[in-house]
C-alpha positions, 0 to 999 in steps of 0.5 A: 419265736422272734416277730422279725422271723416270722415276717421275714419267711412271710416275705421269702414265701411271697418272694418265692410264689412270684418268682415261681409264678414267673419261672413257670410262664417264662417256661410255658409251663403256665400262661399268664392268663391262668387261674393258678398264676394268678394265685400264685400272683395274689398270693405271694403279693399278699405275703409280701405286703404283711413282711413289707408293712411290719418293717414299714417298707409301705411303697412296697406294700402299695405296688403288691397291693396294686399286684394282687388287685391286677391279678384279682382283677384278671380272674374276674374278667376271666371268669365274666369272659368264660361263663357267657 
């Protein structure tokens, strides 16, 4: 199969975990300081950044690398907060 096809579902797949992510707090469905949002969040970010570097879009890859390292970081904090 064709590299380009891969990467462009990598990307849809990406595009749609963010987009879930967001339906889903936008709905109160999910809060924002979730553990499941933020995986989705890191996910998604993730799978963009492998369809955003193959057709070297790289201000793309960086602002979803900046994403995943929030959502990274919003774990950890959360993490840290809850186990004192």
């Amino acid at each position: 199969m064709n590299n380009h096809i891969w990467f462009d579902a990598i990307g849809w797949l990406g595009a749609a975990a963010l987009l879930v992510a967001y339906a889903m707090v936008s709905s109160r469905k999910m809060e924002a300081d979730s553990a499941p949002y933020q995986l989705l969040n890191i996910v998604g970010s993730l799978l963009l950044v492998a369809n955003t570097i193959f057709y070297r879009a790289y201000p793309s890859s960086f602002v979803n690398l900046i994403w995943a390292g929030i959502a990274v970081f919003s774990i950890t904090t959360r993490r840290r907060l809850s186990s004192r």
